[in-house]
N, C-alpha and C positions, 0 to 999 in steps of 0.2 A: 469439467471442473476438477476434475480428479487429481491433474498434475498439480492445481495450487495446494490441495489438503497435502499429497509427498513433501513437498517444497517446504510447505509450514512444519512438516514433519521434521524434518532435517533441520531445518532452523535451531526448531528448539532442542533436538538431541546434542546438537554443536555448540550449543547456548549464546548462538548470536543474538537473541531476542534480548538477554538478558544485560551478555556486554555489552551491547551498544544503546541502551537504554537512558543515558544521558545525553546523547547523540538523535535520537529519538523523541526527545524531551524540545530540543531545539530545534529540529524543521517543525513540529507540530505548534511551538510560541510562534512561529514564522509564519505557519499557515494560518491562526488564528488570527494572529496581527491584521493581517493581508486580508483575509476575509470580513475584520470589522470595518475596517479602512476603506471598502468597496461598498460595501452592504449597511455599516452603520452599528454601533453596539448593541442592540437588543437584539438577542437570540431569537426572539417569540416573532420577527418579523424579517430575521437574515435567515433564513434557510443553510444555506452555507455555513454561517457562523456557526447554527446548531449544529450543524454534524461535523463541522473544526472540533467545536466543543465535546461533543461525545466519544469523539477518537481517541482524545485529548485523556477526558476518564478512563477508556476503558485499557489506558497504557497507566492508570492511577496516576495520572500529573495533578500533585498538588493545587487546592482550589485558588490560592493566591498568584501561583503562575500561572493561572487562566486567566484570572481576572487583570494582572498588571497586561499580558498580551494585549486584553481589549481595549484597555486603557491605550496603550503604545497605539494601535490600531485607528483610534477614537483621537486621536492628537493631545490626549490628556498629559501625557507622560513626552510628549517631543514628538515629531515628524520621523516616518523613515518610509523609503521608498523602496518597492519591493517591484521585479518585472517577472511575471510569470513568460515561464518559454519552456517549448519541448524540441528534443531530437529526437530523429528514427534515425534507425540505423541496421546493420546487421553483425552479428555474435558467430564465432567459428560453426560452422555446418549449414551455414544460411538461415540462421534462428534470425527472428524477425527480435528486434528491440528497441524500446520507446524510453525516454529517459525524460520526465516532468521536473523541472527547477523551480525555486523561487529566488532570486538574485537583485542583489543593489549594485551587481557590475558584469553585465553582458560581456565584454569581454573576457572577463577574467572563467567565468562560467563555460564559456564555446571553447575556450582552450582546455579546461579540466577535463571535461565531456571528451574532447576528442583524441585527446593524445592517452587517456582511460584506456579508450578503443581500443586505437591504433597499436596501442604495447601492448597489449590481450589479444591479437588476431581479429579483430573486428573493425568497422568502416562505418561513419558516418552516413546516411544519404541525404536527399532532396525529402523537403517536408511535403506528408504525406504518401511517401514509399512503401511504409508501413501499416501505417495508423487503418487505411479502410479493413484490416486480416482482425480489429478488436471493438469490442463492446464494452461499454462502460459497466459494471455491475456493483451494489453493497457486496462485500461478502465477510460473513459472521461465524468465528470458527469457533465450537467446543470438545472440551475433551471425553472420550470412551472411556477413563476413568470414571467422570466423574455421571455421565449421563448415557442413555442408549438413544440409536439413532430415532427409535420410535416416538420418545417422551420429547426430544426437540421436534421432531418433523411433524404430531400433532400441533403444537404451542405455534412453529413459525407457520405453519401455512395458516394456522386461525389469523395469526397478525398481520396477514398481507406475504409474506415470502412467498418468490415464486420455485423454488428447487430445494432441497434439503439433499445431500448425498455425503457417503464415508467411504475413508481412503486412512488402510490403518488407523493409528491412535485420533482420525482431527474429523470429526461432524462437521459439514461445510454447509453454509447456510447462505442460498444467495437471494438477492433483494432488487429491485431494479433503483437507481439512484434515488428517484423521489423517496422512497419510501423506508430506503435504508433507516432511516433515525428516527421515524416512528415503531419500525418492526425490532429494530436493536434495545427502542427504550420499554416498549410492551414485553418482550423477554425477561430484562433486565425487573419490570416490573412483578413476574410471574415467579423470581427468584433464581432463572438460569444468567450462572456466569460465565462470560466470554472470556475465551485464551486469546485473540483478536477480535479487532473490529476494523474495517476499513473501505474504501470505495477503490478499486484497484480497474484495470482493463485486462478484458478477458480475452484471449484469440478463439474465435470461429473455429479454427481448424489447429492442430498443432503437430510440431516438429519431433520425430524420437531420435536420438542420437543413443551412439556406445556411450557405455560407461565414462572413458577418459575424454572424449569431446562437450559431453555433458557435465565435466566439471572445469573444463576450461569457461563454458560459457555460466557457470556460478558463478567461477572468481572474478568473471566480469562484471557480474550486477554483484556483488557481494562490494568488489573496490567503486564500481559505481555510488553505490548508495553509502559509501564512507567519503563521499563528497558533498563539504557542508550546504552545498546550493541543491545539490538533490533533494526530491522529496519521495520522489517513486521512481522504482524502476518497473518495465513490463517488457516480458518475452512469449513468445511463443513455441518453448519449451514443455518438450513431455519428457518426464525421467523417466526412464524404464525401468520392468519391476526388477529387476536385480539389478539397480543402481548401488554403487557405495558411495557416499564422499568422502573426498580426502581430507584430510585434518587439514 
């Protein structure tokens, strides 16, 4: 798990987290939507929705733009059609990558995604290329300012977490799906604050590149995920310890 705490590292030293946070704001109303609209607006019985919703907080999205999502979701507010889809693919060095959508136009989405790629040194493949090399997992970051790895790794394992591990500044906290939004809200009840929160895919095994190949394959998922139909991107990238990024 180690490469995802660097990754998040760098994130926030670059302040991607921060700019793009309006952008962030909008796939998670999208996801939300999508999720009442399948599963029905009551949290306490959409599992899904719940942990839409809790994502949704722990990025501080105003309770009104949660609620109007649900509403949109719930046909209260208008109809809107949303088609989840994933590519795999592969990133310069043979990095394995999975690219999750939510979109009202399949076409317009398979083109974005692919020509991303293709200008970054990367390739589409056939579904399922990739996908068997990842695992689904929660995974719940805090900060080494603010807490030591011991004081979260007591608290998550009491609440169900299955791993707690640190990589520089980010405590990574992982959970298996189901249990993600009981073990993030038991936390969150216990008074520890999360710097994320999310359900992401893990790789099994992972890839180390040089320095300069492993920032080609950032700018990939970095322009990736600055495509409004994107909701995730996943690789199976490991940075190495004496990575830089580039500005």
């Amino acid at each position: 798990m180690s490469g995802h705490s660097k990754w998040a590292t760098i994130k926030h030293k670059k302040g991607i987290a921060d700019a793009k946070r309006g952008q962030a704001f909008t796939k998670l109303i999208k996801e939300i939507t999508v999720c009442a609209k399948m599963g029905g607006p009551d949290p306490e019985s959409n599992a899904r929705l719940r942990t839409a919703i809790l994502k949704a907080r722990a990025e501080n999205m105003p309770k009104d733009n949660i609620e109007r999502a649900i509403k949109k979701g719930s046909g209260e507010l208008g109809a809107s059609t949303f088609y989840e889809l994933t590519y795999e693919g592969y990133a310069p060095g043979g990095v394995a990558i999975i690219v999750d959508t939510l979109t009202d136009n399949k076409n317009r989405t398979a083109s974005d995604v692919r020509s991303t790629l293709t200008k970054l040194g990367g390739s589409l493949g056939a579904t399922g290329c990739v996908s068997y090399m990842f695992q689904t997992k929660g995974i719940i970051t805090y900060s080494t300012e603010k807490y030591t790895e011991d004081q979260i790794f007591e608290a998550a394992l009491e609440n169900g977490a299955e791993d707690v591990s640190t990589t520089d500044d980010v405590i990574e906290v992982t959970t298996t799906p189901a249990d993600f939004a009981s073990v993030l809200e038991a936390m969150q009840a216990a008074g520890f604050e999360q710097e994320s929160a999310d359900i992401q895919k893990i790789a099994d095994q992972t890839v180390t590149l040089d320095n300069e190949k492993a920032n080609k394959v950032l700018r990939i998922v970095e322009r990736l995920e600055e495509l409004d139909d994107v909701q995730q991107v996943s690789t199976n990238l490991e940075l190495p310890d004496d990575f830089e990024a580039e500005d």
